[in-house]
Structure formats: C-alpha cells, structure tokens
C-alpha positions in Angstrom: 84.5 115.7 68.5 83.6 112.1 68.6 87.0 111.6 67.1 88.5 112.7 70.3 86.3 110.1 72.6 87.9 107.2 70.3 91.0 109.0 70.5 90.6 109.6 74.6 89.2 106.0 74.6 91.8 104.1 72.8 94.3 105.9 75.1 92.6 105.5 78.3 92.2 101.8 77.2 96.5 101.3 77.0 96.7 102.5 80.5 94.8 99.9 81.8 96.5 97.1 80.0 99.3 98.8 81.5 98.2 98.4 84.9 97.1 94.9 84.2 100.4 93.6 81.5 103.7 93.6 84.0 105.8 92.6 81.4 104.7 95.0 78.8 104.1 97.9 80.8 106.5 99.8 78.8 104.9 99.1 76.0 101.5 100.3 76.7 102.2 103.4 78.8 104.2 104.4 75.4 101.1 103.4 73.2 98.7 105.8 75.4 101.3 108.4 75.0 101.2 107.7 71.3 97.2 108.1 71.5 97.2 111.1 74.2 99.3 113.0 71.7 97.1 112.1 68.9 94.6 113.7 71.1 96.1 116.6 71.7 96.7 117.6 67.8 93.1 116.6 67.2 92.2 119.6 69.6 94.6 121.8 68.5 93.4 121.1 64.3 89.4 121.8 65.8 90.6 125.1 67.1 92.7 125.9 64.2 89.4 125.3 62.1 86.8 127.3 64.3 89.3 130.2 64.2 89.8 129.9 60.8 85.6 129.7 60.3 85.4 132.3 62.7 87.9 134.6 60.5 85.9 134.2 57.7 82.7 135.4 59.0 84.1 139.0 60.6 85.7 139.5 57.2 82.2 138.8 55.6 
C-alpha cells in the first residue's frame, strides 16, 4: 500500500501545479488524471490478490 501514497501523492501533487500553472493547466489536471487512474488499478490488482490469497486458503 505505500505504492498507493506515492501514487495518491504524485497525483495530488499535479493538481496543485494546476492550481498554481495558468498556462499549463491542461496539462496537469491531465497528468493527475493519468496518476489517479494509476491509483485506481493499483487498488483494484491489491484486491484481485487478497481474493486470490484468500481462495487459496478455503480450498486448503
């Protein structure tokens, strides 16, 4: 899970260059998109493993 802090960090840093960078705002509202989506698959692969772990263990 400390993947998803960088991930959640790098994003939440983009929006505030966004709200500081007129002239590129564009740019890094799409860039924290970019990084809250990489968030969002990091989640969904972390419960794709526990169920897979937890699978495992009721077949056991």
């Amino acid at each position: 899970m400390n993947r998803l802090v960088e991930i959640r960090s790098q994003e939440l840093l983009c929006r505030e260059r966004a709200a500081l960078d007129s002239d590129r705002r564009v740019f890094w509202l799409a860039q924290a998109q970019e990084w809250e989506q990489r968030a969002l698959d990091e989640i969904a692969y972390h419960f794709r493993e526990c169920n897979a772990v937890s699978a495992e263990l009721t077949r056991a």
